[in-house]
N, C-alpha and C positions, 0 to 999 in steps of 0.2 A: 777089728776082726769082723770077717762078714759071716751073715746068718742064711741058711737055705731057705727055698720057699716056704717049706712047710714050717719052718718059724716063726717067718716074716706074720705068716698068715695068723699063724696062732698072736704072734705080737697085737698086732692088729685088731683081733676077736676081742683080745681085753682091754682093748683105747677104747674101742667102739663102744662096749659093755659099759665101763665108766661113763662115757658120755653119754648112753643113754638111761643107765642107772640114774644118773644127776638130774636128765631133765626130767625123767618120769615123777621122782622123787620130790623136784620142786611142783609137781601139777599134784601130788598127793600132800604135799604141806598149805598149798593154795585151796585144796579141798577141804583142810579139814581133818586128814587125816593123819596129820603127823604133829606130836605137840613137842611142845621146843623148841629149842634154834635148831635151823640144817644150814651148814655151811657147804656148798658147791665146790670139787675138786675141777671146776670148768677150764679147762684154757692149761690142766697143770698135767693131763694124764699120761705123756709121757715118759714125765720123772718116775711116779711108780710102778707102771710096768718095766720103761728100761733098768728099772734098779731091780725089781724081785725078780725078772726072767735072767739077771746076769746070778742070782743068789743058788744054791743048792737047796734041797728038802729040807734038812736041818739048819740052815739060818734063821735066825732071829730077826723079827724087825720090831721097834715100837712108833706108834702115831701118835695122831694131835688129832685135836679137835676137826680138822679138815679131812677125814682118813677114809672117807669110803673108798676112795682109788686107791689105796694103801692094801685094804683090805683083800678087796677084788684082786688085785692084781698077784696076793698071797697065796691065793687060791680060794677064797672064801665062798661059801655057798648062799646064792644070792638069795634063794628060797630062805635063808635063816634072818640074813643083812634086813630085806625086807619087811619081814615078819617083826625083828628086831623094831626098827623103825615106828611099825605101828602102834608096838609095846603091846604084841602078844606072847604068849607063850611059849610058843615056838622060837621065838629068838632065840642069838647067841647069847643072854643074857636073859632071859626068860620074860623078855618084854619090860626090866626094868633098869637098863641100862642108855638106851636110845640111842640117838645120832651119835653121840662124840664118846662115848664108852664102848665101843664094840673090841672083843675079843677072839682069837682063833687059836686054843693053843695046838691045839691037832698040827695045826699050819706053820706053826711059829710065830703066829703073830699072837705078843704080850701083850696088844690092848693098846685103841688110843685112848688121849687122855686131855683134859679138856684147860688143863693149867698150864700155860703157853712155857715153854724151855723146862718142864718139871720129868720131860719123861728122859732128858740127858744125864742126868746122876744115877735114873734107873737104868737106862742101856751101860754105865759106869760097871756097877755091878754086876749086870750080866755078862759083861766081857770078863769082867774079874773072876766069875765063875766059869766059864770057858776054858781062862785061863788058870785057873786049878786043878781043873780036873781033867785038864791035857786033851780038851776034845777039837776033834777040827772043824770047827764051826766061827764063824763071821756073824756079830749086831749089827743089823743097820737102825740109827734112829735117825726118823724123821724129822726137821726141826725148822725154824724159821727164820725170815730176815729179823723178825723182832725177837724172835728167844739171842741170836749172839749180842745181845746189847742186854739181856739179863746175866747176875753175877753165876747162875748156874753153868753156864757157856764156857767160861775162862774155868771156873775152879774143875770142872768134869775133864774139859781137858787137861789141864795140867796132870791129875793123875792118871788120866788115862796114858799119857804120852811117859809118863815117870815109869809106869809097872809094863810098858807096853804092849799095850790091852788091844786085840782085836774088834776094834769100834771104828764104824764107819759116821758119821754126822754129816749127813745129805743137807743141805741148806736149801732148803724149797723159796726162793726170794723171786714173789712174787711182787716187790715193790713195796709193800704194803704191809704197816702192823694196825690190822684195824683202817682207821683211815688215814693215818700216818703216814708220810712221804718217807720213803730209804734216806731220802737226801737230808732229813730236816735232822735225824738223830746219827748221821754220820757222813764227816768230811772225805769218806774217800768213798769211792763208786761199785769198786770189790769187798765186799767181806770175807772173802776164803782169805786173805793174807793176815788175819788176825792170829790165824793157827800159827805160821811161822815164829812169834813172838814164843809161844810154846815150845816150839819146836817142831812140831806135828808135819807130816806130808800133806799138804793143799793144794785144789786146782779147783778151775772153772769149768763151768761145760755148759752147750744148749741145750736148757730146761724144754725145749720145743722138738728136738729131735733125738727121738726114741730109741734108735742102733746109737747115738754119740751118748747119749746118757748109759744106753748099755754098756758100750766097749770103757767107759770112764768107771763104769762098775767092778768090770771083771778088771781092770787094772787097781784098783783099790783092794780089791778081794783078793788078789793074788801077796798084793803088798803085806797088808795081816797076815796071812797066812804064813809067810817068811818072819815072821816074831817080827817086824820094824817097829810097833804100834802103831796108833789110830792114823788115819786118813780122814780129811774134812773135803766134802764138793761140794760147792756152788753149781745150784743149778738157776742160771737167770729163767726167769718166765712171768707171766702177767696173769692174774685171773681175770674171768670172764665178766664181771660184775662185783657188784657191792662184796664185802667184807661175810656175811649170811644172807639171805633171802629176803629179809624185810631191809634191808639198807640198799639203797638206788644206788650206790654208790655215782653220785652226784662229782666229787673230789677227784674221778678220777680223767682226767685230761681226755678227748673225743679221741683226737690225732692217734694219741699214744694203743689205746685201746684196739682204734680201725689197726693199726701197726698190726701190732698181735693177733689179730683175729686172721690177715692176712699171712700171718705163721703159725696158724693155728697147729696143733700136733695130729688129728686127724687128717686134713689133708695131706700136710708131708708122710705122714706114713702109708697117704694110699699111693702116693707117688713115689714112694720105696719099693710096692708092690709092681705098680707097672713099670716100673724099670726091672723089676725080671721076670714080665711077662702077664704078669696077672690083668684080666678084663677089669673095665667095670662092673660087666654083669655079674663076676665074681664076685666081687667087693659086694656088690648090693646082696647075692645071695650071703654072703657072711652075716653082714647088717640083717637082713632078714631075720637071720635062725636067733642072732642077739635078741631081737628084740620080742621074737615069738617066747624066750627064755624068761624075757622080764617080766611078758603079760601070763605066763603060768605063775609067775614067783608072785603078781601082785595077787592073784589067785586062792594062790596058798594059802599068802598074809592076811587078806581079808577072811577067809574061810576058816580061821587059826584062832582058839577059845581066848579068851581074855586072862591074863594071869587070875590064878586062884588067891584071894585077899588074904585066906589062914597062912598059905604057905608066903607069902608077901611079908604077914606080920610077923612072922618065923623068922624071916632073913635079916627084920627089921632088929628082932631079940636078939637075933645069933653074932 
């Protein structure tokens, strides 16, 4: 299905947004200013735009530990994201949740969660409540090439496909659990065909280009929506570096890497753009206002009180 310009373009504003989110994000963890791990959605943005721009207002999604593209892409307000980040008060979590906990329920988005294949029993549930209370709404949960090789992967599915539950399981397979090779923990090269042993409807798609992950969205979405139950998609893609921000990722192949970087999902989506007409200077003004967006959010975040320690120890009691 194709999308008009003024989509394209909005597509686009939030590939861009993530990727500049990321880098700012890691020049703000390099400073200093951000404690914890940050894992980088580099190289994957794409998938979570083409998946929430195919979703309605009322879908669900849950993340992982890797979810700032997830987030954004849900509609999240970056002013919070940010703030979030620094562990001020202003966060979506009042600056005591950080990188890999962030939430939006305004948004529908239920929260990533930093315990790799843990957030698929919970998207389990929330289709199950969907499916109770007769409402027309689709979960998407995000998940990994290393969560389908945990026992939550097989047993989620299976009930889900039993009570035929409206859940969609994105397989974000970027190659890599950690610094794990796909190949070293599985003899075949696809994981979407694991679903079939289930029963479940499964397909592939380019984790790299952002209308083919769309249109493989709104085909899923439609599938739920006809009671069949869940859908599983593979989305292939490569991240951009190590595993989080302090791992060089050394492990992973030059070749393979230069590969990806050459199908980077930014450029193909600006060349979506000029293929129906849109300038460069266009595109740069886009880029522009993105990033004029980031440098008021870091703003914000800096200028944003410190969580209050009583009300801290309060949360801590409660």
């Amino acid at each position: 299905m194709g999308v008009n310009i003024e989509k394209l373009k909005s597509i686009y504003r939030l590939i861009y947004t993530i990727r500049n989110f990321e880098h700012r994000g890691i020049k703000l963890y390099r400073d200093g200013m951000i404690r914890g791990y940050f894992h980088p959605y580099l190289g994957e943005e794409a998938i979570a735009v083409g998946v929430c721009e195919a979703l309605r207002e009322n879908d669900y999604i849950l993340s992982t530990h890797r979810g700032h593209g997830h987030c954004i892409a849900k509609g999240a307000s970056i002013d919070r994201m940010v703030a979030e980040l620094l562990g001020k008060e202003t966060g979506y979590c009042k600056g005591l949740g950080g990188s890999m906990h962030i939430a939006d329920l305004s948004k529908g988005n239920l929260g990533a969660n930093g315990v790799v294949g843990a957030n698929i029993p919970m998207a389990v549930g929330v289709a199950l409540g969907i499916k109770i209370r007769k409402e027309d709404r689709v979960v998407v949960v995000f998940s990994s090439d290393g969560a389908t090789c945990n026992g939550t992967f097989g047993e989620s599915l299976s009930l889900a496909v039993m009570w035929d539950l409206p859940l969609i399981i994105v397989i974000e397979n970027n190659q890599y659990a950690v610094s794990t090779p796909i190949e070293e923990v599985s003899r075949t090269e696809d994981l979407y065909p694991r679903a079939a042993g289930f029963g479940a409807e499964a397909y592939k798609m380019d984790g790299q280009d952002v209308l083919e992950v769309y249109n493989s969205t709104l085909k899923a979405i439609d599938f739920c929506l006809k009671e069949r139950g869940p859908v599983v998609i593979e989305a292939l893609t490569y991240r951009h570096a190590g595993h989080h921000v302090n791992d060089p990722g050394k492990y992973m192949p030059q070749e393979k890497l230069e590969y990806y970087k050459k199908h980077d999902p930014v450029p193909i989506c600006q060349n979506h753009l000029k293929k129906k007409g849109i300038s460069a200077k266009e595109i740069r003004e886009i880029e522009q206002e993105v990033e004029k967006e980031m440098e008021q959010a870091i703003e914000f975040a800096m200028s944003s009180p410190e969580p209050d320690l009583d009300e801290f120890l309060s949360e801590i009691e409660n």
